[in-house]
N, C-alpha and C positions, 0 to 999 in steps of 0.2 A: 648610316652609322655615324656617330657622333664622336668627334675628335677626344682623344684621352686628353683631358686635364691636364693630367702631370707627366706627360709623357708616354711612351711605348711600352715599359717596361711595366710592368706590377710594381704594387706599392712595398711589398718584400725586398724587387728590389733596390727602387727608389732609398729606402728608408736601412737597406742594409742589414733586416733580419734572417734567422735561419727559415725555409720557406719547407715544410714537408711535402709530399707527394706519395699515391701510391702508384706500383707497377715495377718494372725492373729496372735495377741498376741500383745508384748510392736512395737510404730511406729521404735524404734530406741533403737541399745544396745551401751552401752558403753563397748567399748573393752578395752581389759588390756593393758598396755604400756611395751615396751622392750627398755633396755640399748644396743646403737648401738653394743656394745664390747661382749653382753654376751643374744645372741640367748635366745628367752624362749623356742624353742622347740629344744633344737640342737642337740637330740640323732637324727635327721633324718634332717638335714639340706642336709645331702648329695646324698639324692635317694627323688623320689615322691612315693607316696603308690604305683602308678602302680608297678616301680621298684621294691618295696620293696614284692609287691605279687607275682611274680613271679622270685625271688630269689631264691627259693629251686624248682624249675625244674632242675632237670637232676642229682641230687643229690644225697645222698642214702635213699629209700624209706621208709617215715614212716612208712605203712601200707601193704608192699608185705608180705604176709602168706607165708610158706612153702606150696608147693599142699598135697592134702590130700595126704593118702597112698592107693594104686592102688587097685583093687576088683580085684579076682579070673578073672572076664570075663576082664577086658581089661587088665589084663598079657598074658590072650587066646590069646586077640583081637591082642596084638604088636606082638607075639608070631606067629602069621596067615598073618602078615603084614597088619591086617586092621586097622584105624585110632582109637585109642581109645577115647571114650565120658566121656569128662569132668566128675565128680562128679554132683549133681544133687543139686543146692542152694534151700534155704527154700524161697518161692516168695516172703518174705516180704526183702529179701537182694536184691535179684533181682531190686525192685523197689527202696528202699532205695538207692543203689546204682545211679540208672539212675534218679530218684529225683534229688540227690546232686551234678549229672551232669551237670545239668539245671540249678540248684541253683548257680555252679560258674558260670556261666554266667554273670548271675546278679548281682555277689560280685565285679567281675573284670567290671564290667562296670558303678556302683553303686559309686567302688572304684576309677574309673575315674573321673568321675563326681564331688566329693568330693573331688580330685586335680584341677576340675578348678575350683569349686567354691573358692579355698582357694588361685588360683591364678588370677584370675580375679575380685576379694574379690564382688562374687557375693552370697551377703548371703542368698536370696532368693533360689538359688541351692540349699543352703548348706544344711540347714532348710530340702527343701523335699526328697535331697538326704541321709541324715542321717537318715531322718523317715523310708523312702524306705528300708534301710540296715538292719535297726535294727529290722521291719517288718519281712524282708526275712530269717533274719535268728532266728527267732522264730516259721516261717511256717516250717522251716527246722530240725527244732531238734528231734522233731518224730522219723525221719529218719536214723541220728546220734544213736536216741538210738534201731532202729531195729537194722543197721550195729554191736553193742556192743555183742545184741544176737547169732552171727553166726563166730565161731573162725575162719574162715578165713578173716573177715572185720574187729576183733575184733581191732588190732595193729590201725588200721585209723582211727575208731571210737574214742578211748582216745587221737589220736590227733587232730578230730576234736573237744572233749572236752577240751582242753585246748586253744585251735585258738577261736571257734565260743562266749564263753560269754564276752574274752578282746573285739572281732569286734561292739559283740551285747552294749555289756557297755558302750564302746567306744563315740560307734554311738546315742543311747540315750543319752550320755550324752552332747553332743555336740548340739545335737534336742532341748533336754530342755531348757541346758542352752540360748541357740538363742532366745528361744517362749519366757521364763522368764526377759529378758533381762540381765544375769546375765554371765558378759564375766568372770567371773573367772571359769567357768566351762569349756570354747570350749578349751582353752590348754591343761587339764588334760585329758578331750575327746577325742584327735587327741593323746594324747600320748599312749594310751590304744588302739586305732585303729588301731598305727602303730605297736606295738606290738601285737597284735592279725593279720593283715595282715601277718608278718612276720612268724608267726606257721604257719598261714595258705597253704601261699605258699609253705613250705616244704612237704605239701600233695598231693599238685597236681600232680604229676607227678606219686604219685600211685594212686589216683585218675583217670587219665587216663587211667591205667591200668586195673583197678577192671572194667569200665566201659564197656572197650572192654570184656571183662568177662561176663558182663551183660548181654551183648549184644547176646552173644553166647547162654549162656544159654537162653534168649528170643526165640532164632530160633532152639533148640533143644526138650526146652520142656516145652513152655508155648504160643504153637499158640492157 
């Protein structure tokens, strides 16, 4: 997806006109106005959220654990040259894990969504894509706080405490402020979003990892 131009915001509210909308709440918000010379959101004029969420792939991993330390049988096991079996996770990581897999899906496509609406200044997206977000990532915290319980997830669980309440914050606030008609809210909104996208990203790529983890453990020892 290709970086907004001018910003995060729609040109409504770039330019400071009345922006209409259907669906419930006020028929029309009055957006805030910007001096051509001085960006209101210009910590992120230069990436779109997509950009800005997939930033810290490939990076150095918030959430890689050290492996546990080896059992008497699979020192045997290497020792006999047969494959040694992982450690055995507590199921509620196991799910937690493959939960928050799913769950970025939804961040990253949720998180698109809320770049077109802010560049096609379709505030109608905007509205149900920020509900959607702030939604998913309340369904998801549960999960976050099983990952806290089990020291090897523990490292990606406090960064996704630090990513997931700017995204949730964020994203409500943006919601409201739209339903309320009150445009001093969606800049501070998108500023909290872009900074919660931006932890967030940093995780994925151990996130992917844990996953294939999950996964393993799934087919070892939870048919």
């Amino acid at each position: 997806m290709p970086p907004a131009s001018g910003g995060m915001l729609p040109r409504t509210v770039r330019h400071g006109r009345v922006a209409r909308r259907e669906g419930p709440g006020a028929s029309a918000v009055a957006l805030p106005t910007r001096h051509p010379r001085r960006p209101l959101l210009a910590s992120f004029l230069a990436s779109s959220l997509a950009a800005v969420l997939v930033a810290g792939c490939g990076q150095a991993s918030v959430g890689t654990a050290a492996p546990s330390t080896a059992t008497a049988s699979q020192v045997a096991a290497a020792a006999s040259g047969a494959t040694p079996q992982p450690s055995r996770w507590p199921e509620s990581a196991v799910t937690a894990v493959t939960t928050l897999g799913l769950v970025d899906k939804d961040v990253a496509t949720l998180a698109g969504d809320l770049q077109k609406s802010a560049d096609t200044e379709d505030l109608k997206l905007m509205l149900t894509a920020s509900d959607s977000l702030a939604k998913a990532i309340d369904a998801a915290t549960p999960s976050v706080n099983d990952l806290a319980a089990f020291p090897h997830t523990r490292d990606i669980a406090n960064g996704y405490r630090t990513a997931f309440p700017l995204i949730h914050d964020g994203a409500k606030e943006i919601h409201d402020s739209l339903a309320a008609g009150n445009s001093a809210g969606v800049a501070p909104g998108f500023a909290k979003l872009h900074d919660g996208l931006a932890a967030y990203g940093q995780l994925r790529g151990s996130l992917s990892d844990l996953v294939e983890e999950a996964l393993t453990q799934q087919r070892l020892y939870l048919k």
